[in-house]
C-alpha positions, 0 to 999 in steps of 0.5 A: 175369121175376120181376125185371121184375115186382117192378120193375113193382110197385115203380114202380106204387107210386110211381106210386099212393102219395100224395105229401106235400108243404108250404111252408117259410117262412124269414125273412130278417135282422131279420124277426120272426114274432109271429102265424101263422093267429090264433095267437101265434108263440112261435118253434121254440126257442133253438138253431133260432129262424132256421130255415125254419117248415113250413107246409101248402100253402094259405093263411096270415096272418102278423104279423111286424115289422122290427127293425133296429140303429140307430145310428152304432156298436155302443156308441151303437146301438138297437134298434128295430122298425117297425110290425107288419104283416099278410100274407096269401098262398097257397102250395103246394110250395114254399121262401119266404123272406120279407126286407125291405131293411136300415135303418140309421136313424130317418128310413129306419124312417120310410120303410119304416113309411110304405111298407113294401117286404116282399118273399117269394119262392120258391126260384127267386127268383120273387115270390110274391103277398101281401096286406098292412096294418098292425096298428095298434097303439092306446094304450100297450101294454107287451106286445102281444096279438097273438091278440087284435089279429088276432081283431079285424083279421079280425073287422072284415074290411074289409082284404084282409088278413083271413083271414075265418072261412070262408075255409080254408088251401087257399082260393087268392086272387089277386095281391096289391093292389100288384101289380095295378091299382087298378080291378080291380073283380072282386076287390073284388065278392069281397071285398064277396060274403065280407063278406055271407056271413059277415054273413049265416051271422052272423044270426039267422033274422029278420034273414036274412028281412029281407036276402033281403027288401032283395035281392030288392027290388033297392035 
């Protein structure tokens, strides 16, 4: 009887006590990560600089590149990356790996720069939905700010790409617009009613007044 209850107790404990889980996200070959979230990735070190990076279930922004060696051999290659592009996805539970197909010359950087084919997938190889665009790099930059391009990208907040200022990591989205038709509206009205929140919660009390006065006229 006394060993029936211990178990009992144990398996209530089980059954009762939270469980903590997170996202692991690897890069594949050639992926580099330069921002995660608003802030600038300096990597976990030397010695562990390709393993998985833990994150917290919800949603995430990253700002990652291609690097690729290009070249006829090794005596006469280079080493050259693509543009930087933003991601926007939500996960929970789960091992992603994040890869894009191998460029072996100029012509194919090109290519992918003009359609980058970035792919994320979970540990089952199921595709996992993301929002993407370019940050565009302006003038001459020897050395990028990238804290500072991407507190610019999601200040604009014209692009999905945007992680806008109230949005919090656990805020799930819907399918990456690649995936989906070009006309779904829906998600557009979203994104236009985040916009006016955020403009709005922006305002003075003046301002507010003269918005709530255009609304309800109905123009």
């Amino acid at each position: 009887m006394k060993q029936f209850s211990i178990s009992m107790i144990a398996a209530s404990m089980l059954v009762i006590a939270p469980v903590h889980a997170d996202v692991s996200l690897q890069l594949g070959d050639g992926v580099n990560l330069h921002a995660l979230n608003g802030e600038a990735w300096s990597g976990q070190g030397v010695l562990d600089s390709r393993s998985p990076i833990t994150l917290e279930n919800g949603t995430h922004q990253i700002v990652v590149d291609l690097t690729a060696e290009l070249g006829r051999s090794r005596d006469d290659s280079v080493i050259e990356s693509s543009d930087s592009f933003v991601l926007l996805f939500q996960a929970s539970d789960r091992q992603l790996v994040l890869s894009a197909p191998g460029v072996e010359s100029r012509s194919e950087l090109e290519d992918f720069n003009n359609e980058p084919v970035w792919q994320l997938n979970d540990q089952e190889g199921n595709s996992v939905s993301f929002r993407m665009d370019v940050l565009k790099k302006t003038g001459f930059q020897l050395v990028r700010d990238y804290e500072e391009e991407v507190a610019d990208f999601n200040r604009d907040g014209t692009s999905e790409a945007a992680l806008m200022p109230h949005q919090n990591n656990r805020e799930s989205f819907s399918v990456s617009p690649r995936s989906m038709p070009a006309s779904d509206v829906a998600e557009d009205q979203e994104v236009v009613g985040q916009m006016l929140r955020y403009w709005y919660l922006k305002a003075d009390d003046k301002t507010k007044s003269e918005m709530k006065r255009w609304i309800n006229s109905g123009e």
